[in-house]
Backbone as a chain_set.jsonl record, in Angstrom:
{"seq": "XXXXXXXXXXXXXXXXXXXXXXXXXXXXXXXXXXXXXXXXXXXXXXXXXXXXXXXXXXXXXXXXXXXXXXXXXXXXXXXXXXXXXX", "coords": {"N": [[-8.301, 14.829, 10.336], [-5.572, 13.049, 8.948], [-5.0, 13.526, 5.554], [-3.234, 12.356, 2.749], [-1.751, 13.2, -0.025], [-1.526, 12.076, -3.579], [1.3, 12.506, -5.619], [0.49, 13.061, -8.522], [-2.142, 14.663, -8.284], [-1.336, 16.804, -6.91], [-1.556, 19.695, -7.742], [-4.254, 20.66, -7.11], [-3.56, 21.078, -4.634], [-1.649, 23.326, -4.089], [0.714, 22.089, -4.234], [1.189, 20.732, -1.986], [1.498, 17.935, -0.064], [0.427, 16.698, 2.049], [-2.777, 17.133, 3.924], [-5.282, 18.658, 5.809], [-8.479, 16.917, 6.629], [-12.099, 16.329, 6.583], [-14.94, 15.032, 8.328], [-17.021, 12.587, 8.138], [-17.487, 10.159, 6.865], [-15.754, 8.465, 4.068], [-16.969, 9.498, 1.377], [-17.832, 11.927, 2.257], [-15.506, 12.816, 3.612], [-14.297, 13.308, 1.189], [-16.246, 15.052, -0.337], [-15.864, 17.566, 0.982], [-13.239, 17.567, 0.793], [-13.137, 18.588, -1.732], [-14.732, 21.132, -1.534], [-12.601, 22.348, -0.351], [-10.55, 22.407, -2.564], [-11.248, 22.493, -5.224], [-12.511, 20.436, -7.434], [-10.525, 17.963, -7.401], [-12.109, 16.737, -6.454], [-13.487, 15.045, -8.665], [-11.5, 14.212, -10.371], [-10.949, 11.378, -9.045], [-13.35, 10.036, -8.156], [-15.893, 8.676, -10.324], [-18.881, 9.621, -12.543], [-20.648, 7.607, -11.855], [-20.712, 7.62, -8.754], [-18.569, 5.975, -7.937], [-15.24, 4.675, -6.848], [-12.643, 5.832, -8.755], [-10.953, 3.663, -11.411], [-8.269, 3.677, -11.242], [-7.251, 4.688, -9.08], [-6.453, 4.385, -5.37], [-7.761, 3.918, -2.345], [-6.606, 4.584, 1.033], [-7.345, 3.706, 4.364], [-6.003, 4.041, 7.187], [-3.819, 2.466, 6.747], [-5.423, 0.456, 5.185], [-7.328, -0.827, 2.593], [-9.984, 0.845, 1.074], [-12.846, 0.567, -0.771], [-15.771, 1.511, -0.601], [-17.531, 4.513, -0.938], [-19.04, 5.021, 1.776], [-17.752, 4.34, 4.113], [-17.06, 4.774, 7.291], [-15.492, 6.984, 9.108], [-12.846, 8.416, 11.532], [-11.866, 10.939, 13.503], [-9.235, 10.084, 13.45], [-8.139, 9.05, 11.945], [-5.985, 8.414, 8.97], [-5.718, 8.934, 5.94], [-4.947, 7.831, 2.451], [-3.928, 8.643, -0.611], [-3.764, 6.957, -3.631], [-2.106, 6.969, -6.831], [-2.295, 5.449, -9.599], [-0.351, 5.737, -12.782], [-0.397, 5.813, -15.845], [-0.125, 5.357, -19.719], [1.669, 5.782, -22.738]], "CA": [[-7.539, 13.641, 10.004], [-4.41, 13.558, 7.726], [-5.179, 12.811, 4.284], [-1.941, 12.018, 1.941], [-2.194, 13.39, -2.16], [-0.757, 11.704, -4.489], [1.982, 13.73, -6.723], [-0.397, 13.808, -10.039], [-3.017, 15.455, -8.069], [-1.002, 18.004, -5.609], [-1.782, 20.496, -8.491], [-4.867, 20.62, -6.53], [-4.071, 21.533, -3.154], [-0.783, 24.077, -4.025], [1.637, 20.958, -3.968], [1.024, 20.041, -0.453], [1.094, 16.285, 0.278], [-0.731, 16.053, 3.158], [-3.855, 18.234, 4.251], [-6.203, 18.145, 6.929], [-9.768, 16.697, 6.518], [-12.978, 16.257, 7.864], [-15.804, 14.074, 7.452], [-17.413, 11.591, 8.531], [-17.525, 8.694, 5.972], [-15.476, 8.611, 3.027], [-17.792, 10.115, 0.969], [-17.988, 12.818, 3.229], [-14.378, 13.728, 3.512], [-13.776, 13.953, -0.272], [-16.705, 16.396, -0.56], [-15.207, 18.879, 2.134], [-12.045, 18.514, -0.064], [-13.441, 19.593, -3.162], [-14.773, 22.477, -1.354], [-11.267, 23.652, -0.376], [-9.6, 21.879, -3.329], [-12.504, 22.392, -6.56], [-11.986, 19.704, -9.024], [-9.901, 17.031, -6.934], [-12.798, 14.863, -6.612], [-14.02, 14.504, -10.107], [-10.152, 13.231, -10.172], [-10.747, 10.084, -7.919], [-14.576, 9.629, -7.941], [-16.778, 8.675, -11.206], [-20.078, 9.865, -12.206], [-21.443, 6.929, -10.694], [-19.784, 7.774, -7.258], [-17.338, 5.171, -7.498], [-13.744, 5.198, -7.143], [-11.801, 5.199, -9.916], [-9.938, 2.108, -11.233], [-6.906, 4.145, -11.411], [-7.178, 5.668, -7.968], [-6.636, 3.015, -4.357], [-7.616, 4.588, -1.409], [-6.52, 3.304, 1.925], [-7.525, 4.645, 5.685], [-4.962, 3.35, 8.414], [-3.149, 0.714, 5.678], [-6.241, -0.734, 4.18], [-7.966, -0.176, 1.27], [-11.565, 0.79, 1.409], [-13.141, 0.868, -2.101], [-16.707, 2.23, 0.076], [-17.317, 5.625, -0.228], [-20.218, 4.83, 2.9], [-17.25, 3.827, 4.838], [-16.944, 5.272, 8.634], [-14.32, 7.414, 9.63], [-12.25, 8.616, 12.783], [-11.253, 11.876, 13.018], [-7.095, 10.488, 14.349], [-7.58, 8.429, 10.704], [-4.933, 8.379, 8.386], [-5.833, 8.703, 5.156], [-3.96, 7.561, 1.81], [-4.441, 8.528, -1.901], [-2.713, 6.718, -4.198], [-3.231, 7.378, -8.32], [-1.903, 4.218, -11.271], [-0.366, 6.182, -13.852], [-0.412, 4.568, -17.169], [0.545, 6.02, -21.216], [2.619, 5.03, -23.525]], "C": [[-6.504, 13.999, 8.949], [-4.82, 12.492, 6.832], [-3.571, 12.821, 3.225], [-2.199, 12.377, 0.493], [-0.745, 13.19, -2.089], [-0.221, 13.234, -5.292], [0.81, 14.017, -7.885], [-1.847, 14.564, -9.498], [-2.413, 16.443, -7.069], [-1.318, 19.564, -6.461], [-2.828, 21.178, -7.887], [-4.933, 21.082, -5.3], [-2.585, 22.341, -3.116], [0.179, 23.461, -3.651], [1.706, 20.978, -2.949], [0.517, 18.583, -0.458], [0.518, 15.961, 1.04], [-1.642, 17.217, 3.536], [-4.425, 17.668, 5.249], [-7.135, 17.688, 6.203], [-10.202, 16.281, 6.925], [-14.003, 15.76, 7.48], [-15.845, 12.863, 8.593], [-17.356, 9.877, 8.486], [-16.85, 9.07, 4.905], [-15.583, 9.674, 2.006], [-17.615, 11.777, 1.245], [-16.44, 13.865, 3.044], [-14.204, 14.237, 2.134], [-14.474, 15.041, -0.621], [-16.283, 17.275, 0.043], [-13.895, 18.751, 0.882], [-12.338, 19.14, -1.017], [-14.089, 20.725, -2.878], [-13.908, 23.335, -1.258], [-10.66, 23.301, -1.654], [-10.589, 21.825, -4.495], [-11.574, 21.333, -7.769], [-11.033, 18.307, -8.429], [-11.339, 16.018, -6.375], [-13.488, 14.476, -7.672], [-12.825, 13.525, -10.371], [-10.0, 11.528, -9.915], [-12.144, 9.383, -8.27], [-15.049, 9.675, -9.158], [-17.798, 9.464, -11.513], [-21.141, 9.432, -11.71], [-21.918, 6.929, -9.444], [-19.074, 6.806, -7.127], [-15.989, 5.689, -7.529], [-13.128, 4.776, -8.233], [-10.867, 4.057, -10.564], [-8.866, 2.29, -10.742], [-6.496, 4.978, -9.708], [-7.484, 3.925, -6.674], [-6.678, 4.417, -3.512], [-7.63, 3.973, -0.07], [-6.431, 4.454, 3.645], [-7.01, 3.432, 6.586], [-4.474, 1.935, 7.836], [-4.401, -0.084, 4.987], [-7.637, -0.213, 3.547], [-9.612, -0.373, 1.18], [-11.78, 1.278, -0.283], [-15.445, 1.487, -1.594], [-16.78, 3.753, 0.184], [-18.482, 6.056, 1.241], [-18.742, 4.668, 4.862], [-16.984, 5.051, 6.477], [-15.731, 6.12, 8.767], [-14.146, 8.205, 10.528], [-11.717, 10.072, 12.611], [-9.463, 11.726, 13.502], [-7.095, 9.341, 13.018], [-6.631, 9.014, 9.964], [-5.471, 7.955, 7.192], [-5.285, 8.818, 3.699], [-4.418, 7.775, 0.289], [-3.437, 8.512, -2.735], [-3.301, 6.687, -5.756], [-1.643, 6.08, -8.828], [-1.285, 5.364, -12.056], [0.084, 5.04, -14.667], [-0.147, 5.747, -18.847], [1.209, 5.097, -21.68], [4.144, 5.445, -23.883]], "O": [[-6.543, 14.999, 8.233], [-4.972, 11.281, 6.987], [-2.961, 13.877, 3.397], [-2.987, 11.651, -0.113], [0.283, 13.509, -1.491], [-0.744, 14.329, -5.504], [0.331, 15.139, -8.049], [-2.605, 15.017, -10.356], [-3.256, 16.921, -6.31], [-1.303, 20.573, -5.756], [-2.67, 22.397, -7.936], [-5.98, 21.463, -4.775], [-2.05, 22.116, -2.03], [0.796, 23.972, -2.716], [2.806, 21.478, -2.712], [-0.601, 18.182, -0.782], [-0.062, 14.879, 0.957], [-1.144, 18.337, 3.425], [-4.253, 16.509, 5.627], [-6.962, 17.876, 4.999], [-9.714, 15.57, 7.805], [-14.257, 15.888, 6.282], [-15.087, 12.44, 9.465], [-17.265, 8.934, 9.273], [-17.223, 10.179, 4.523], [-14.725, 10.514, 1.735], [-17.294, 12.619, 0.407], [-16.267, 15.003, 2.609], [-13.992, 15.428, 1.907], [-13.889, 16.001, -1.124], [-16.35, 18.249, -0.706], [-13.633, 19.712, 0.159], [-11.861, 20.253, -1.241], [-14.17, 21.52, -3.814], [-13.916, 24.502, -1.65], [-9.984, 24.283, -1.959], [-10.741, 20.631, -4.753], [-10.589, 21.427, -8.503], [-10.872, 17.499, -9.344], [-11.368, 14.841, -6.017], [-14.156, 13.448, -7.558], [-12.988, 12.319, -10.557], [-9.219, 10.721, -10.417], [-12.11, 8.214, -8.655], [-14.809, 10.795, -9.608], [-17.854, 10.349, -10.659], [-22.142, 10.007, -11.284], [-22.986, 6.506, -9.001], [-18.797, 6.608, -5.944], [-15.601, 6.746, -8.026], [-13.053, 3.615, -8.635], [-9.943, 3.675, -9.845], [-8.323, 1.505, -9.965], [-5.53, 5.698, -9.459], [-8.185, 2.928, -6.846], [-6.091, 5.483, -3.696], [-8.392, 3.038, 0.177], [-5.778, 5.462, 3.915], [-7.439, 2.282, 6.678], [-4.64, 0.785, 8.241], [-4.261, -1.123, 4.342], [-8.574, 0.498, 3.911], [-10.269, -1.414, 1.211], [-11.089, 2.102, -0.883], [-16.203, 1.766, -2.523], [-16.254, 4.33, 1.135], [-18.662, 7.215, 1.616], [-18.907, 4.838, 6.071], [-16.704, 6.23, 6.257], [-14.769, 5.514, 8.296], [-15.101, 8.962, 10.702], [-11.138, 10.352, 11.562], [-8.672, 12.627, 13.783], [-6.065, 8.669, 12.965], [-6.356, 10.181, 10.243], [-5.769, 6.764, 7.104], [-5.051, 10.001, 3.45], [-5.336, 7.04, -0.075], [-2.529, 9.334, -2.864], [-4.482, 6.476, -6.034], [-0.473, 6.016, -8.45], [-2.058, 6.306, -11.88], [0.614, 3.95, -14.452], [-0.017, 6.961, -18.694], [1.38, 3.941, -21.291], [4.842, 4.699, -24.569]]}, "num_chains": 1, "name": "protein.A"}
């Protein structure tokens, strides 16, 4: 499936905006990325396992805050990051 990174995390995947990934559920895909990509899901995901406030993530336009959630492998998936400072 095509996943989309945000600019403040492309640091992460050798500034490439879009990558493949694979997975099942949510969940699922982000761990496979942090296998190729170490450290891009501490980024997004809590120690709870939630998603971050600062982080929306949205598969085929709409925003799943589930990381249980189902997924397709012809999904389209979207990661978008808040920045904030002063």
């Amino acid at each position: 499936m095509r996943v989309f990174i945000p600019t403040p995390l492309r640091s992460y995947t050798s500034g490439r905006a879009e990558v493949d990934g694979v997975g099942t559920t949510l969940g699922e895909l982000l761990d496979n990325m942090n296998a190729e990509f170490p450290g891009i899901r501490f980024r997004m995901i809590d120690e709870q396992d939630h998603i971050r406030q600062h982080i929306r993530i949205f598969v085929n336009r709409e925003q799943v805050r589930d990381l249980e959630m189902r997924l397709q492998p012809t999904d389209e998936v979207q990661i978008l990051q808040a920045l904030s400072g002063g």
